[in-house]
C-alpha positions as CSV (number, residue, x, y, z in Angstrom):
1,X,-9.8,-20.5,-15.9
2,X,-7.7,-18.6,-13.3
3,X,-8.4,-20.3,-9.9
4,X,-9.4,-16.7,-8.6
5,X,-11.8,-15.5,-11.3
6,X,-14.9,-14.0,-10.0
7,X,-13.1,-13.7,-6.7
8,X,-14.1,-10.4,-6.8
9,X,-16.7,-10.0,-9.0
10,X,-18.7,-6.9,-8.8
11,X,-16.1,-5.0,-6.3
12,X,-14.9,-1.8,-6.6
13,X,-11.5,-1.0,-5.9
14,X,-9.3,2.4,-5.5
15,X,-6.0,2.3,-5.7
16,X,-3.3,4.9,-4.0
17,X,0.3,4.0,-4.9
18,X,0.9,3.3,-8.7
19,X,4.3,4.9,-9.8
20,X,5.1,2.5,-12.8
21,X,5.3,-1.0,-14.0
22,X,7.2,-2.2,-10.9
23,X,4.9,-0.9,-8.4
24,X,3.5,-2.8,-5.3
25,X,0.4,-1.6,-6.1
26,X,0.2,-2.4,-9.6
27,X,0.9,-6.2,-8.5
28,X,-1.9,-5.7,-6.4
29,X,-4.0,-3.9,-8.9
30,X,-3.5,-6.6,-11.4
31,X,-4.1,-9.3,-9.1
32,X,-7.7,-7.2,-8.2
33,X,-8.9,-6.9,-11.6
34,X,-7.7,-10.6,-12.9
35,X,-10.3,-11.3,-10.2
36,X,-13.0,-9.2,-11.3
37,X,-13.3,-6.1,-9.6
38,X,-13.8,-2.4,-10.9
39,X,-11.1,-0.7,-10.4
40,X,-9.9,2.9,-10.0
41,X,-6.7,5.0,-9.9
42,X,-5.0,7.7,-8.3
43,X,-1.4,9.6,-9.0
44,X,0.1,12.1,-7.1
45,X,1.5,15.0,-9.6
46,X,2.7,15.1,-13.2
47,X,6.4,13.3,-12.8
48,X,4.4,10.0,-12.6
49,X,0.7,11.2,-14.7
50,X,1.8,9.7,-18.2
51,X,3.2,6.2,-16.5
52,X,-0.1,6.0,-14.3
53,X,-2.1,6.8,-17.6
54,X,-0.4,4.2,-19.4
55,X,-0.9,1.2,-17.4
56,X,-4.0,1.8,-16.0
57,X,-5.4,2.3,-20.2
58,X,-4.7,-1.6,-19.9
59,X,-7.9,-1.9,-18.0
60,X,-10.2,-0.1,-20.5
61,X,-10.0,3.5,-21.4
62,X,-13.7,3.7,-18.8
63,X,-11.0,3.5,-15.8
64,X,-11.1,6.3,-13.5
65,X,-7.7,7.9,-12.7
66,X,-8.2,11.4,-10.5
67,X,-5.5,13.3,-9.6
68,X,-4.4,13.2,-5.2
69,X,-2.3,15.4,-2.7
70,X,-2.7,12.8,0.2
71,X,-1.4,15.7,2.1
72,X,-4.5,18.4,1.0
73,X,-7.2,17.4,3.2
74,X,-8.7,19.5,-0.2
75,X,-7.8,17.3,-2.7
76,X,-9.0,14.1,-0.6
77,X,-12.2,15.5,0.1
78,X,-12.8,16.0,-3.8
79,X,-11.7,13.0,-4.6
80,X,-14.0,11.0,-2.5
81,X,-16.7,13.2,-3.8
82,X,-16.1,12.1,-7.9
83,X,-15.5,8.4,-6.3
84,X,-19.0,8.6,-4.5
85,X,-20.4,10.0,-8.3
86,X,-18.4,7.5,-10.2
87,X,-19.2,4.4,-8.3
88,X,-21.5,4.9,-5.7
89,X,-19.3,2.8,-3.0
90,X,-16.6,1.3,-2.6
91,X,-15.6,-2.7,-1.5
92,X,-11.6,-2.1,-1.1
93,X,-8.8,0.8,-0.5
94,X,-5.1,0.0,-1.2
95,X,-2.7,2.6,0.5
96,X,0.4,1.9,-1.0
97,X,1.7,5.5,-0.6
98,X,5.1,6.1,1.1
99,X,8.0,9.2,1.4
100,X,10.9,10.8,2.9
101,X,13.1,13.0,1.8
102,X,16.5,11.4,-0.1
103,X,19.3,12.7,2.6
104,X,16.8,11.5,5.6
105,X,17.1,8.2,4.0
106,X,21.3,8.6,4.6
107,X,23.6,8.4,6.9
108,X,22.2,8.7,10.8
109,X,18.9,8.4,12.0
110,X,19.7,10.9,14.9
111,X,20.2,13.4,12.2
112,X,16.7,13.1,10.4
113,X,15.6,16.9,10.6
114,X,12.2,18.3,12.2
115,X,10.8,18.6,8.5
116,X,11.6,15.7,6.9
117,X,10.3,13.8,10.2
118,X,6.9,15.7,9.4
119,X,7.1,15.0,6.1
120,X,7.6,11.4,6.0
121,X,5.1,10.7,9.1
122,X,2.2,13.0,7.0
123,X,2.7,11.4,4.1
124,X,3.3,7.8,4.7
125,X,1.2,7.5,8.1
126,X,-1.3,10.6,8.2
127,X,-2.3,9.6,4.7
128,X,-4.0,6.2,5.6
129,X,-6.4,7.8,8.3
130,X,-6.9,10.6,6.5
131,X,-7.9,8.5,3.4
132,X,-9.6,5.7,5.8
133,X,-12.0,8.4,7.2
134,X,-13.1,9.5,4.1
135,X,-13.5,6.2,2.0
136,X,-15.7,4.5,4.7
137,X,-18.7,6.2,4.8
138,X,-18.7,4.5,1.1
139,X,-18.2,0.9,2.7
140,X,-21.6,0.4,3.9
141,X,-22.0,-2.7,3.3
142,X,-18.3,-3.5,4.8
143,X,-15.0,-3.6,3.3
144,X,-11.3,-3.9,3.4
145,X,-8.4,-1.5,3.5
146,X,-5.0,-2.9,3.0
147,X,-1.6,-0.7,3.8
148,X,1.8,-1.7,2.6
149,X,4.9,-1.8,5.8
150,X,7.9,-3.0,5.7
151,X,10.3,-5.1,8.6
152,X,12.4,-2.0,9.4
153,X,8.9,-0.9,11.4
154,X,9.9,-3.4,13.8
155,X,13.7,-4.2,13.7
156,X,16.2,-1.2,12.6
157,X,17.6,-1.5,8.9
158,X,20.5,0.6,8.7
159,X,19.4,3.8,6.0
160,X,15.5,2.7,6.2
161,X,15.8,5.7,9.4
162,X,12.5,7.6,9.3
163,X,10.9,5.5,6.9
164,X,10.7,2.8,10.0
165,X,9.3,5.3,12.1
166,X,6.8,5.9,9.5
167,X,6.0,2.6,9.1
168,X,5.9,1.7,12.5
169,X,3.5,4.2,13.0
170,X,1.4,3.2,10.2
171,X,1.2,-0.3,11.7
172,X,-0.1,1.2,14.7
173,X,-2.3,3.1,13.0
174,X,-3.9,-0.1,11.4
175,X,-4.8,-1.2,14.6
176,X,-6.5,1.3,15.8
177,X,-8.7,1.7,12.7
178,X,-9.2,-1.5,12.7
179,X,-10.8,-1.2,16.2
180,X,-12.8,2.0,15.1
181,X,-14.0,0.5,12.0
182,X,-14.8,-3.1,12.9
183,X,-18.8,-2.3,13.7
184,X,-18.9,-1.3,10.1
185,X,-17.3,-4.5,9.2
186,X,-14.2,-2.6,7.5
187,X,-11.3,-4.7,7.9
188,X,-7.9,-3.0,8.2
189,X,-4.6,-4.9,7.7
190,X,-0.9,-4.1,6.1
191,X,1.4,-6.3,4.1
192,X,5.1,-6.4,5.5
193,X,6.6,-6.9,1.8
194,X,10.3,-8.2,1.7
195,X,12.5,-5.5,-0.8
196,X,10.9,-5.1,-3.9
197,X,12.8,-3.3,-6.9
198,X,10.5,0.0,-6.9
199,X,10.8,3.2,-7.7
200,X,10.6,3.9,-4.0
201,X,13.0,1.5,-3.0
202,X,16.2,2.1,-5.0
203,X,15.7,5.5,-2.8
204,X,17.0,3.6,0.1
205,X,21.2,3.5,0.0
206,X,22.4,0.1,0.1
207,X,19.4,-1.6,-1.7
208,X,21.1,-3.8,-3.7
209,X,23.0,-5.3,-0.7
210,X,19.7,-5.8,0.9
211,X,18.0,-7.6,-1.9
212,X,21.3,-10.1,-1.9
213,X,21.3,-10.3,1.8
214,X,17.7,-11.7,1.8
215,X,18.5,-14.1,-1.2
216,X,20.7,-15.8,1.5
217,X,19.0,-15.8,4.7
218,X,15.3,-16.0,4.2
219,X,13.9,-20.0,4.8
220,X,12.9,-19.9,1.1
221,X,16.5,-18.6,-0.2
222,X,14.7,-15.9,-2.8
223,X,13.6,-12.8,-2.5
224,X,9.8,-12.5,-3.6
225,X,7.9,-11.9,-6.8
226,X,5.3,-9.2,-7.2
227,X,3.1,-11.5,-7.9
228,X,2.9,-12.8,-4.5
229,X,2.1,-9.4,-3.2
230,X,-1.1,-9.6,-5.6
231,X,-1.7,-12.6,-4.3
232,X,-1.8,-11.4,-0.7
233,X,-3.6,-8.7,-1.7
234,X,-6.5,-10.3,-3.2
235,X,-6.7,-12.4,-0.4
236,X,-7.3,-9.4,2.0
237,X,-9.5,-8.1,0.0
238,X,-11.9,-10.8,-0.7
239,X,-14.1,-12.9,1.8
240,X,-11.3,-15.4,2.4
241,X,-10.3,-12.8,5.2
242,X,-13.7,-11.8,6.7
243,X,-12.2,-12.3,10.4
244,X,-8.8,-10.8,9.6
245,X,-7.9,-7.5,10.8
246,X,-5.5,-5.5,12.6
247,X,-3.2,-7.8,11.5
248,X,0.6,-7.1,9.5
249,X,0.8,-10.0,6.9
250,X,4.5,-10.9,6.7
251,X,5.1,-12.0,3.0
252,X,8.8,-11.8,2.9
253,X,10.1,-15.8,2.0
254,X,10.3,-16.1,5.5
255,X,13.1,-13.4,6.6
256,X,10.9,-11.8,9.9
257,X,10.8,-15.2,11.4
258,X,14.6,-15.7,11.5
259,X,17.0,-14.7,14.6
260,X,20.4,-14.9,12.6
């Protein structure tokens, strides 16, 4: 038997972030389920519908998958209202939902234009509050919402730009929450993943060099396996963490620790 089964038993889940196979959240999602809890799904328009509809069918053909514009304060309001039908309440939120515009992810940061700032900090920062404020009046009996960051919120990455804005923003943003939502006994934390091959990430120019430059100089000299994210995913979101939040858990081999 899997050392986490029943980790999770009798938890409901949604999920904000599945693209395809490769996803963070799908490692997440997997690692969720493995341990027992309901599940459900999100996608965000048709491009990635059929993919989304795919893998989560691998989890019973009874998993809800509902349609969500993070950026239609609309669309989240309906969805919390069929989640509320559906299941009643919710144990755990994954906000794995991030995005800028290809040419503000090129060249200079000092040329990131006024709209794809807004862009990116709506739909990669607003998003979490947004979705926070609505999913917690379904945590009454507590729970844990777990965003996904990235190093270039703290320390530049050349081409990450307004992405590390966004990010850094987000991990701001957990903190607060956390505060606001600590009476309820909502926990609030983000994973800093090290470069995963996403969908999302081969957006960013010069991936590939990055994914070799960790190889090298993290203390574990790898880059990290989806799997680990699950991992540290499941442990946020179980009651191995109850007095964790606020917090950015680093799981990148090591890299954020290192000077040079």
């Amino acid at each position: 038997m899997n050392a986490t089964s029943g980790l999770l038993a009798g938890k409901k889940g949604l999920v904000f972030g599945v693209a395809n196979k490769r996803s963070i959240a799908w490692a997440i999602a997997q690692a969720w389920a493995e341990a027992g809890a309901r599940l459900a799904f999100t996608y965000q328009g048709e491009r990635v519908k059929e993919n989304v509809e795919e893998l989560v069918g691998t989890f019973g053909s009874d998993t809800p998958l509902y349609p969500c514009d993070v950026t239609r304060d609309e669309e989240i309001a309906t969805l919390f209202a069929q989640v509320a039908k559906d299941f009643g309440e919710l144990d755990m939120l994954l906000h794995s939902v991030a995005f800028a515009p290809k040419e503000a992810l090129e060249g200079r940061y000092i040329n990131t234009s006024r709209e794809a700032f807004r862009i990116a900090l709506d739909v990669s920062t607003y998003s979490l509050v947004a979705l926070t404020r609505a999913a917690a009046p379904l945590m009454s009996h507590g729970g844990s919402i777990i965003a996904m960051t990235y190093y270039g919120a703290v320390k530049v990455v050349p081409h990450y730009n307004v992405m590390g804005v966004a990010k850094a923003a987000l991990e701001a943003s957990v903190r607060y929450l956390a505060y606001d939502l600590g009476p309820k006994r909502i926990r609030v934390n983000a994973i800093s993943a090290g470069p995963v091959n996403t969908l999302a990430a081969r957006g960013i120019s010069g991936f590939a060099t990055m994914l070799r430059h960790y190889e090298v100089h993290t203390p574990l000299k790898r880059n990290l396996e989806p799997a680990e994210l699950g991992a540290s995913g499941l442990f946020l979101a179980s009651d191995l963490s109850t007095a964790t939040t606020g917090q950015v858990i680093y799981v990148d081999c090591g890299y954020e620790i290192m000077g040079m």
